[in-house]
C-alpha positions, 0 to 999 in steps of 0.5 A: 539460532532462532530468528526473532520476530515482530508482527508490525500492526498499523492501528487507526481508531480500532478500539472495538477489535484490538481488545479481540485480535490482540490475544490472537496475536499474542497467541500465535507468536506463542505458538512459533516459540513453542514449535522452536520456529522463533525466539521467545524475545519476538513481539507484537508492535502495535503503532498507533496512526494518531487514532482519535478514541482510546487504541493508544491507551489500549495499546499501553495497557496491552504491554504492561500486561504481556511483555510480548506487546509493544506499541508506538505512536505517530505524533499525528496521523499520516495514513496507513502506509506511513504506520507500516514504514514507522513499524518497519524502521523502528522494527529492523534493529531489533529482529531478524523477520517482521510480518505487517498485518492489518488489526481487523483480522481480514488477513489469516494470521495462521499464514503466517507458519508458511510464512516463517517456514519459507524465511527459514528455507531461505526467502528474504520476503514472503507475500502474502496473496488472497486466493478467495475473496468470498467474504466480500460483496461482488462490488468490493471484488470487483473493484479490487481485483480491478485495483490490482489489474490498473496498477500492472497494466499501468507499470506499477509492479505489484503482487496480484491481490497482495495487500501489507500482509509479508514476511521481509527479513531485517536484511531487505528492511535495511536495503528498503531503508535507502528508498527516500520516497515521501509519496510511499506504495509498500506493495509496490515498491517492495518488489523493486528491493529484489532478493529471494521472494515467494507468496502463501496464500489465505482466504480472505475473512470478515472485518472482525468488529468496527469499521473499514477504513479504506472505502472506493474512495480511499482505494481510488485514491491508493491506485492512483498513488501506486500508479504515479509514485512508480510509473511514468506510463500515463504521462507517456499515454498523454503523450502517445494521444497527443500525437494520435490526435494531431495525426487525426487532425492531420487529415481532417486538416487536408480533407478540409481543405480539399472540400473547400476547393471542391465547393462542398463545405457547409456550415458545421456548427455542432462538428466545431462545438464537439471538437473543441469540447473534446479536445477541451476536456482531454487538455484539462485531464492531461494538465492534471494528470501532469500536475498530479507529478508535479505535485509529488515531486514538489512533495519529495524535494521538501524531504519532509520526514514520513514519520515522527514517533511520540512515544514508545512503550518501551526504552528502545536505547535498552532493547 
């Protein structure tokens, strides 16, 4: 039996490539029904992250026009990782293997042949990882392969230059489903799911038409995310200089003393003012740090929900 498949596709403002990458998705799911990959009942979801220009309308027009486009939209916008979990979910009931991928056409969808051919040899999720980043700017190389190296060093589990491009089976998708985290890393947390896994790779492309959408700023703030939704390693950091510095302060406590009995003190103005400096700005780093955990778990006790759909292009009891 051929498995059914839905390409998940977050959209947020992409009104100036959807109309271009759209017939490019359209044509690969056609392609792997005609090589007997998949079955023809497999679609394109598109969901709408509450743009602010016309992707919903464009979205609605795409599926009266080819029965293989679908679309769903978010009641407001709650961010890139959120759209993918509301795909996934809305997804799982209704095909065997989803792939996500961004609209932008970055990510080669011609990946997406080994992708299914590793689902039909058995993986439950199949990653895909960018071996060429040629494209980019040495600046947006850097940072994101810095990104990826903070992330593991700091304990978060993750596929090294895997982005929310994968194949996930609707039998892991339904495993994923008990993750009530609000404070969502995909990339991350995918891999604590467990099941058979693999990667394919792809040289990543140009931005087809429009805008990024995630500048150093957003994928800062992305890291730190990862970092504190699936680690308590800084917290242990603080804790691991805490104990550094009182040791430090240890002998310098008892070297004091010594020269003060010895009759060599003298007046140390500046040493006081770095050390109390220091230590001030190391206090308040910590503090946020703390805070930043905190916050997320005053966050996931309100278990406030991480999606609401408004409105489908579809009957979804008919499906």
């Amino acid at each position: 039996m051929k498995p059914i498949l839905y390409i998940v596709i977050p959209c947020y403002n992409e009104e100036k490539v959807l109309p271009i990458t759209a017939p490019m998705f359209l044509d690969k799911i056609k392609e792997l029904v005609s090589a007997d990959k998949i079955d023809d009942k497999s679609r394109v979801m598109f969901v709408n992250d509450g743009s602010k220009d016309t992707t919903w309308e464009i979205i609605k027009d795409l599926a009266k026009q080819d029965e293989h486009f679908v679309g769903i939209t978010q009641s407001r916008n709650r961010g890139h990782q959120n759209a993918v979990l509301a795909g996934l979910m809305e997804a799982k009931e209704l095909c065997d293997i989803t792939i996500s991928i961004d609209c932008d056409g970055q990510d080669d969808i011609n990946a997406m042949n080994e992708m299914v051919d590793a689902y039909l040899d058995g993986c439950e999720i199949v990653y895909g990882v960018r071996n060429s980043r040629a494209t980019d700017t040495f600046f947006k190389r850097f940072t994101a392969e810095s990104f990826y190296k903070l992330l593991n060093g700091m304990g978060a589990e993750v596929v090294f230059n895997h982005a929310d491009y994968r194949l996930v089976s609707s039998r892991v998708l339904n495993e994923f489903a008990n993750f009530k985290e609000v404070n969502l890393f995909l990339r991350g947390m995918f891999p604590l799911v467990g099941f058979k896994s693999t990667s394919v790779y792809y040289a990543r492309n140009e931005r087809i038409a429009g805008e990024s959408h995630y500048p150093l700023s957003k994928m800062l703030s992305l890291a730190f995310d990862g970092i504190t939704s699936l680690s308590v390693k800084p917290i242990r950091m603080i804790t691991g200089f805490g104990i550094f510095v009182a040791f430090i302060s240890l002998i310098l406590l008892i070297y004091s003393i010594v020269q003060h009995f010895l009759g060599n003190t003298n007046a140390g103005w500046s040493s006081i003012m770095v050390a109390v400096c220091f230590l001030g700005g190391i206090q308040l780093i910590s503090l946020g740090v703390i805070g930043e955990y905190v916050g997320k778990t005053y966050m996931e006790t309100k278990q406030r929900p991480r999606y609401i759909i408004s409105e489908r292009t579809y009957d979804k009891e008919e499906r």
